[in-house]
Backbone as CSV, one residue per row, in Angstrom:
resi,resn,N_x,N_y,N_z,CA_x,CA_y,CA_z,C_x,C_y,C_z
1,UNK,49.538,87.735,-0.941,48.118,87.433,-0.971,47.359,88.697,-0.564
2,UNK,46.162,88.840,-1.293,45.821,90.199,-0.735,44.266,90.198,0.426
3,UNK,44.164,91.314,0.452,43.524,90.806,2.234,42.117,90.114,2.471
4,UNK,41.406,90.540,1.161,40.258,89.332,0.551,40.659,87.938,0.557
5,UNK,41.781,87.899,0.184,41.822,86.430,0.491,42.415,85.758,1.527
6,UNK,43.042,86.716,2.166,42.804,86.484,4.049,41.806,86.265,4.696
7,UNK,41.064,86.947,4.495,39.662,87.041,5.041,39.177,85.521,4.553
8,UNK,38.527,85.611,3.659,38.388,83.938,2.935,38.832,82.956,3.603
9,UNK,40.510,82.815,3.597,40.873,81.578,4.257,40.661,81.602,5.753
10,UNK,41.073,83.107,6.011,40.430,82.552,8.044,38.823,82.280,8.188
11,UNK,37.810,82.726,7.256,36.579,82.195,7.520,36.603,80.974,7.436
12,UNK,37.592,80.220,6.174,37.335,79.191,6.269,37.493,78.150,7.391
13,UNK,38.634,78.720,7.702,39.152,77.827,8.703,38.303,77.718,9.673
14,UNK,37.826,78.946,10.173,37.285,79.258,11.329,35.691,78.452,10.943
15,UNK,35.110,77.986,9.689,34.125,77.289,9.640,34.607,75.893,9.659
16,UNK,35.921,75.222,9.424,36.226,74.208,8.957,36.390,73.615,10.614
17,UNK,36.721,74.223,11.463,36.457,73.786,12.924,35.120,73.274,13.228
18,UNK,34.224,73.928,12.780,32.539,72.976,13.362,32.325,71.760,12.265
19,UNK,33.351,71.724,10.826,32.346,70.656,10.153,33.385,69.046,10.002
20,UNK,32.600,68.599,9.866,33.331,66.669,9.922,34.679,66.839,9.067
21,UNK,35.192,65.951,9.587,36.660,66.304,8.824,36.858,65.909,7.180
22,UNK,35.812,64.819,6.416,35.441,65.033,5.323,35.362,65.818,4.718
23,UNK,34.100,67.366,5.411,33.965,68.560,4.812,34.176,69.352,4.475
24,UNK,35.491,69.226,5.234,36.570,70.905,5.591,37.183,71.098,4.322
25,UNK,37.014,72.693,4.075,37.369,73.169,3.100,38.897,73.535,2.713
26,UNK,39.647,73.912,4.073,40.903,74.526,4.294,41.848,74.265,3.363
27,UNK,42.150,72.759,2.520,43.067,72.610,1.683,42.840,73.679,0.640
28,UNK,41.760,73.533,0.331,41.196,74.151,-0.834,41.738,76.062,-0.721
29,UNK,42.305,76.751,0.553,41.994,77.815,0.710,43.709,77.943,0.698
30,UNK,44.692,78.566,0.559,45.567,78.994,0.212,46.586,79.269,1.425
31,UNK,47.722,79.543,1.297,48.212,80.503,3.035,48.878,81.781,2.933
32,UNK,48.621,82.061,4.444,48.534,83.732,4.775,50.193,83.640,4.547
33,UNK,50.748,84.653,3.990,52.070,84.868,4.650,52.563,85.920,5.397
34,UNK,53.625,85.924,6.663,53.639,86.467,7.641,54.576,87.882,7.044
35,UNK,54.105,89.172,6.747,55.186,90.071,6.070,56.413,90.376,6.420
36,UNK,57.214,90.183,6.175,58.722,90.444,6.109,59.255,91.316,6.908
37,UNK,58.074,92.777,7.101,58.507,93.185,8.194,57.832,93.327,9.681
38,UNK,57.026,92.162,9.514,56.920,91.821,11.025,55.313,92.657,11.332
39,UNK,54.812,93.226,10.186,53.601,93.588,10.932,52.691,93.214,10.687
40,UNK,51.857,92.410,11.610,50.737,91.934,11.689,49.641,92.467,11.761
41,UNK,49.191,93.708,11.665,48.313,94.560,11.931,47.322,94.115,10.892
42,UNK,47.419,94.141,9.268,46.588,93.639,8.311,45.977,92.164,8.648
43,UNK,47.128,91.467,8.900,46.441,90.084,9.370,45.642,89.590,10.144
44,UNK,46.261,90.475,11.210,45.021,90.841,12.634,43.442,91.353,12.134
45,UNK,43.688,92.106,11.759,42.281,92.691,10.944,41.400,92.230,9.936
46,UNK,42.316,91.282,9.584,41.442,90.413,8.230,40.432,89.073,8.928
47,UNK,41.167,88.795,10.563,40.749,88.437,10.971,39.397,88.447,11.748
48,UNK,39.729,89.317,12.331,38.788,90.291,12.950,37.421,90.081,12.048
49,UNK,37.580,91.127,10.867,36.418,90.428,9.781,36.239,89.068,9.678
50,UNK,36.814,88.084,9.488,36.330,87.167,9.165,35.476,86.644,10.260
51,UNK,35.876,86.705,11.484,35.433,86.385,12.985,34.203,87.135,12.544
52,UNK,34.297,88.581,12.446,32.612,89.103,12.463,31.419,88.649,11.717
53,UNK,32.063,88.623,10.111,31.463,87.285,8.849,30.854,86.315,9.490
54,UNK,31.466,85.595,10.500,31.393,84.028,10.890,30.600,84.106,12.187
55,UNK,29.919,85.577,12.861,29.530,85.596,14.066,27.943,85.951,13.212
56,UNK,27.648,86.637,11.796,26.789,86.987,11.169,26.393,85.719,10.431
57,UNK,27.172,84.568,10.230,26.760,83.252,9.846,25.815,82.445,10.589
58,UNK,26.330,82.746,11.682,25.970,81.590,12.823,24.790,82.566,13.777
59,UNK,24.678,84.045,14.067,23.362,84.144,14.758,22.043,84.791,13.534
60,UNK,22.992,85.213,12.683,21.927,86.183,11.738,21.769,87.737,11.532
61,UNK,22.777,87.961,12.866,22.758,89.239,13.576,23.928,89.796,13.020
62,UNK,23.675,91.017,11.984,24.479,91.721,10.948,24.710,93.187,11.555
63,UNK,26.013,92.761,12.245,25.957,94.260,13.187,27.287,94.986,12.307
64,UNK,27.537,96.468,12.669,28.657,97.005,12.085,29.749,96.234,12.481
65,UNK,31.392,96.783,12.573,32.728,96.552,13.364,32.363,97.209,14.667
66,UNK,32.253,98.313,14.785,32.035,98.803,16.777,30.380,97.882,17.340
67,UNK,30.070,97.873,16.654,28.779,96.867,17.800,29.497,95.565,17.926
68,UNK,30.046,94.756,16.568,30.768,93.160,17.085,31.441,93.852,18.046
69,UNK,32.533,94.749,18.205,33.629,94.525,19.145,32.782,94.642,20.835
70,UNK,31.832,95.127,20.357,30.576,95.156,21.565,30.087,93.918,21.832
71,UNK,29.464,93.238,21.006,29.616,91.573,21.331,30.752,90.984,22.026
72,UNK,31.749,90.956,21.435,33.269,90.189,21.842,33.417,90.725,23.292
73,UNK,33.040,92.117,23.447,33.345,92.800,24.799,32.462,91.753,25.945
74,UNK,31.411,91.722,25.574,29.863,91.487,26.174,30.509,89.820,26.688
75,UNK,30.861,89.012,25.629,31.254,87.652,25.318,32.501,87.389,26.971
76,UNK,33.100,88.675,26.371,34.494,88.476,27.806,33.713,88.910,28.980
77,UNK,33.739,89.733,28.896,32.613,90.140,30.382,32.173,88.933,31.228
78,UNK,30.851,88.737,29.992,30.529,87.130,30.915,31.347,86.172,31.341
79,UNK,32.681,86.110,30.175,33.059,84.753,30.779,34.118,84.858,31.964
80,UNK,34.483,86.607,32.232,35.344,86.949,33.537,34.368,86.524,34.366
81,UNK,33.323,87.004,34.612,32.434,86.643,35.646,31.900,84.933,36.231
82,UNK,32.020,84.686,34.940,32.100,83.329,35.121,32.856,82.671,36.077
83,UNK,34.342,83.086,35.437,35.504,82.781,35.963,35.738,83.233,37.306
84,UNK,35.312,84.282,37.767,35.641,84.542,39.026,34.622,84.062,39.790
85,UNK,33.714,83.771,39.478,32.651,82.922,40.372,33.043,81.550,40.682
86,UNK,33.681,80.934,39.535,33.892,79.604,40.079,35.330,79.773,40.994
87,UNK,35.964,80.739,40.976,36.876,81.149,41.473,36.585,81.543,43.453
88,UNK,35.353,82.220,42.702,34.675,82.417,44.120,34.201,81.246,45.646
89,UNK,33.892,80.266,44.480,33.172,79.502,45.475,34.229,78.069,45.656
90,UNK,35.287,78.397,44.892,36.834,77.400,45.620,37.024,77.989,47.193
91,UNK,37.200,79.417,47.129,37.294,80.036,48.420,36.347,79.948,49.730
92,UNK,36.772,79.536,51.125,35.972,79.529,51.970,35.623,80.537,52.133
93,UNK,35.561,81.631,52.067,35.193,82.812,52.980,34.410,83.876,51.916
94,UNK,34.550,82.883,50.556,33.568,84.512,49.567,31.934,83.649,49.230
95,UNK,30.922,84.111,49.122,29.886,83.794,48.510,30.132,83.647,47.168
96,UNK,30.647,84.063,46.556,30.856,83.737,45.030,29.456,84.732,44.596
97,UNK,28.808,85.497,45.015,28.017,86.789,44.304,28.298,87.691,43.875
98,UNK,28.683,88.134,42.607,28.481,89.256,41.714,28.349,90.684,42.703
99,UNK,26.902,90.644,43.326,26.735,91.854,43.906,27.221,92.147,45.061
100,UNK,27.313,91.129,45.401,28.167,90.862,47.322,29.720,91.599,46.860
101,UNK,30.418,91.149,45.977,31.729,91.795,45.463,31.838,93.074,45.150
102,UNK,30.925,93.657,44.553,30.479,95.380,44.262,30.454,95.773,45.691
103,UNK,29.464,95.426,46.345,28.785,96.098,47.672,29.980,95.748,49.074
104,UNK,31.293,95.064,48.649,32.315,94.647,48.980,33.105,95.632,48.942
105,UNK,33.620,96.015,47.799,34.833,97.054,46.995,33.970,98.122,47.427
106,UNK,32.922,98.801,47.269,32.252,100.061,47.929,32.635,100.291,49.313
107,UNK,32.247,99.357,50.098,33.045,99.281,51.894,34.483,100.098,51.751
108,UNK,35.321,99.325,50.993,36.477,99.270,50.825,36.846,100.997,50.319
109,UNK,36.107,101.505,50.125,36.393,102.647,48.678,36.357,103.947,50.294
């Protein structure tokens, strides 16, 4: 299969997750096969695009490949922070603040 139509079927898929199960297109879209010698690198990447396709669907926002991976970056960021906040405030002894943790590790440095 060639990598256009990788791309294709992981958009699809990756749209066929938000719509009613009536709607979904996925039968209709073909399958990837895994190459023979084990490298995934094309597949990975077809993905990648399609993810970016499907991030330009849904806000409008038509950025190059290095600005999405700037999104995706931006996307993890927040949700570490997230994560360590709720992480934070399981613990008796941390405030669970962002800046209290900086101005923390500085002491420390």
């Amino acid at each position: 299969m060639d990598r256009i139509a990788n791309k294709i079927i992981f958009l699809t898929a990756i749209s066929d997750a938000f719509r009613d199960e009536e709607d979904r297109e996925l039968n209709a879209a073909g399958k990837i096969d895994i190459p023979e010698d084990g490298n995934a690198t094309p597949i990975l990447t077809d993905l990648f695009y399609a993810f970016k396709i499907f991030h330009t669907q849904m806000s409008g926002d038509n950025v190059d490949p290095i600005e999405f991976i700037g999104v995706l970056m931006r996307l993890v960021f927040q949700d570490q922070l997230n994560d360590n906040s709720e992480a934070s405030e399981t613990e008796d002894n941390s405030s669970g603040d962002f800046s209290d943790m900086l101005e923390d590790g500085e002491e420390d440095a």
